[in-house]
N, C-alpha and C positions, 0 to 999 in steps of 0.2 A: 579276708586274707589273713593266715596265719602270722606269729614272728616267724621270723627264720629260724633254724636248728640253730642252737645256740645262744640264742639271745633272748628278751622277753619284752614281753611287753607289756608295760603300766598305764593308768589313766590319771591324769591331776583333774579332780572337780572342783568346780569353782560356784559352791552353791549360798543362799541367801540366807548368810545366819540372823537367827530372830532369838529373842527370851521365852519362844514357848519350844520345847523339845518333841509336841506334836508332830509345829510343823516344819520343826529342822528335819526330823524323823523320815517325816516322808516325802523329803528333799533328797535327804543322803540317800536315799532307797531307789529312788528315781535314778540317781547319776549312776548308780551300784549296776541298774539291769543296762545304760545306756553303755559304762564301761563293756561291762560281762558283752554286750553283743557287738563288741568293736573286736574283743577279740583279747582282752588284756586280763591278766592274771591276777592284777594288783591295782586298787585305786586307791588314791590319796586324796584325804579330804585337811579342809584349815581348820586353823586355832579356833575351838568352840562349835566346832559344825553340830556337835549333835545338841549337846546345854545351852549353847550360849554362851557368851566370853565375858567376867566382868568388868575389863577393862571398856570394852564399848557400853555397858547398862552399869554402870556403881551404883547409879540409886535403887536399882529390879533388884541386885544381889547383895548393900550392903549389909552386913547381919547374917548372912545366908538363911533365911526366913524363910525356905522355899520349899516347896515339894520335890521332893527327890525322886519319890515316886514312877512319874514319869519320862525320867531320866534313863534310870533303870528298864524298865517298860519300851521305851524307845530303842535302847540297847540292846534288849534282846530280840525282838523284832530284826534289828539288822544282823545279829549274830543268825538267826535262822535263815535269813536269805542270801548271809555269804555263803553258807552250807548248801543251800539251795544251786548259789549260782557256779558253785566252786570259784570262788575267789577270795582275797585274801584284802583288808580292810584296813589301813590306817586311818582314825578317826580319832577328830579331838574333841575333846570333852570336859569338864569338871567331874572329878573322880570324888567323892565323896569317904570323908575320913568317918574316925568314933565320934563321938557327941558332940565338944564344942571346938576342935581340933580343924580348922581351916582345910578344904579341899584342897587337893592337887589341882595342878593345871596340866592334863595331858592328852597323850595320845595313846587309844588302846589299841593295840594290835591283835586284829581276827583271824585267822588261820583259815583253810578253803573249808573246814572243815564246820565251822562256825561256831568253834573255841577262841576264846582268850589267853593269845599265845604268849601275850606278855605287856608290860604298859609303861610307857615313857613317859616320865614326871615331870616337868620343866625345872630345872635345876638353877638358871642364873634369872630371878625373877626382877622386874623393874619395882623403883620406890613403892608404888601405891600396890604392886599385888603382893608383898613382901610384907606390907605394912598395915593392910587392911585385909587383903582379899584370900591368898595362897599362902598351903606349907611350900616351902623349896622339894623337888627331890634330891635323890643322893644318885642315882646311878645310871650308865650310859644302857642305850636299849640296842642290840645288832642280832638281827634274825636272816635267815635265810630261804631262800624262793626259788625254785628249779636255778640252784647254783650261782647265784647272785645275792649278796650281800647286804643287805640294806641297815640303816642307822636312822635317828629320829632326833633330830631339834626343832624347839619353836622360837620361833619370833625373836625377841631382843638377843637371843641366842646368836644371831648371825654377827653379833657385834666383839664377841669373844672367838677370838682367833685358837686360842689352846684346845676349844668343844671340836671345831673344825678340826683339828691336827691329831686327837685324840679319832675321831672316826676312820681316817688313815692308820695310824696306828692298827686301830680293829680290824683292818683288811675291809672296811664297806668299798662299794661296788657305789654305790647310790646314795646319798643320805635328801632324806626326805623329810624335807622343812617347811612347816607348816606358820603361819604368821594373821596377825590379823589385823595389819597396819594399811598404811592408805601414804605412808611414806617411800616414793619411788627408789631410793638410796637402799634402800634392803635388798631389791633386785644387783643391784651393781654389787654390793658386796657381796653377796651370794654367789653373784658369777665369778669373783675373786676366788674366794675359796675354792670353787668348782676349776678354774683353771689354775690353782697355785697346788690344788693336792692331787688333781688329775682325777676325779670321781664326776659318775653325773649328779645334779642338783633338781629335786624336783621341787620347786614351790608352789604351793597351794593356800590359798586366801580365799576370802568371802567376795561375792558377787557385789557388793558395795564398796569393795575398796579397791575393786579391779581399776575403774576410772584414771588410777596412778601410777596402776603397773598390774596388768593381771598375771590370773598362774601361767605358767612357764614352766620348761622343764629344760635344763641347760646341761650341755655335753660337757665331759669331761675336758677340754679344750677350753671352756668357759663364754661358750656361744649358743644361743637359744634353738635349737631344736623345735621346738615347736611352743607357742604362746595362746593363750584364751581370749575368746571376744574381751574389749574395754569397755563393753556395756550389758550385760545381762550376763545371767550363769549358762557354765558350759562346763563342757567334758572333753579334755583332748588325753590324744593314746600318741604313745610313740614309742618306737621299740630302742630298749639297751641292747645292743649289737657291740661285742667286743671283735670283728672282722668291719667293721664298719672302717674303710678305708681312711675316711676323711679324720678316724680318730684316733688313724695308728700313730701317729706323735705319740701324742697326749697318755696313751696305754701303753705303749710298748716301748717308749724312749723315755719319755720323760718323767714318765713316775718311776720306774727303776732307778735311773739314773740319780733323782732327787733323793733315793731312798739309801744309792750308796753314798750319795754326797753328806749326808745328814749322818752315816753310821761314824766320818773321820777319818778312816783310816787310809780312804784315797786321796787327802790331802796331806798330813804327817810322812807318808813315802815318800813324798815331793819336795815336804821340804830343806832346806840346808841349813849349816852355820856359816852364815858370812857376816864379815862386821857392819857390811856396805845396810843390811837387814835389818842388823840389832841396834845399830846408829838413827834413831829416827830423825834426829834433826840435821843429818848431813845431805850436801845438795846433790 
């Protein structure tokens, strides 16, 4: 069954990241045709799905001593088969800089066409990937999908509330955060954000840390939509429906509303000069 006119529809996979990009490769590839025949436009994969993450292996990556090779190799194997399957691919990965210049940690974005539409850096990196492992990036990543908006954070990212406020800002529809934790608390602050900016939140993690909270894909209201098995990988679809009744609050009251409350000016009309005001210690 289609989306509805109007709306679309994504998959969050929740596949098993390993230190060989073999057989991350053709994991993500797998979840890619399982999305593609549900029906959905766009799949989102976790931090590391396609390399490997190095905050879960330090010892596999530190030095980056690795073959890049097939990294690369892997990558484009999945860029032919989003072309293939026409769909559109967020995937994370280690992005490989010039010579001794520390990888990024991010997420590439594949177009239906099976080009590289553009790539999200992680920008607020924690102690040990700052210090040992990642460059930081510098810039916010917002693409667009049959009319729908999308934006990209990972991981410790959900802890900076201004990344979250900056994707409002951008007009996202979706922002689509990838993580590769096993701490249930990311979930809850995510659904924060999702119901304080009024966007939906799609999280996507590894088959090994689902145990604590798996992916999820949380409405704009900041209520789960639909969640992944909490024990093996899986692939769930749910469609962004902006007529979806149960989310007309959340889209049509309250994000405006918040949006004039934040510009000032509907508060300043209101207010007055009284002494009873300006007196703050009178009873």
């Amino acid at each position: 069954m289609a989306a509805a006119e109007g709306s679309i529809r994504i998959a969050v996979a929740q596949t098993t990241v390993t230190t060989d990009p073999g057989v991350n490769g053709a994991a993500v590839r797998a979840a890619m045709r399982r999305a593609a025949d549900q029906g959905a436009r766009l799949v989102h994969f976790g931090e590391g799905a396609l390399s490997g993450y190095a905050g879960a292996a330090k010892s596999h990556y530190t030095g980056w001593s690795i073959d890049w090779a097939p990294v690369a190799a892997e990558l484009r194997r999945t860029m032919a088969l989003a072309a293939e399957l026409g769909i559109w691919v967020v995937l994370g990965g280690n992005h490989r800089l010039t010579g001794a210049n520390r990888p990024h940690n991010s997420l590439w974005v594949i177009n239906d066409r099976g080009e590289l539409a553009d790539r999200y850096d992680k920008r607020f990196l924690s102690h040990s990937e700052v210090t040992g492992f990642y460059t930081p990036g510098d810039h916010a990543c917002v693409f667009d999908v049959d009319g729908f908006r999308f934006g990209c954070l990972l991981c410790i990212e959900v802890n900076f509330p201004e990344l979250w406020m900056e994707q409002l800002t951008l007009g996202v529809d979706c922002v689509l955060f990838s993580t590769y934790s096993d701490d249930p608390i990311f979930e809850i602050i995510a659904r924060g954000h999702a119901a304080a900016n009024n966007f939906w939140v799609s999280i996507a993690l590894p088959a090994q840390c689902a145990p604590s909270g798996p992916s999820a894909l949380v409405g704009p209201h900041g209520y789960l939509l639909r969640q992944a098995r909490p024990d093996s990988p899986d692939v769930i679809c749910a469609d962004l429906n902006r007529a979806d009744p149960t989310l007309d609050f959340a889209l049509n009251k309250a994000r405006p509303w918040r949006g004039t409350a934040r510009a000032g000016h509907l508060y300043t009309t209101h207010q007055t000069s009284d002494p009873r005001s300006a007196d703050r210690t009178a009873i």
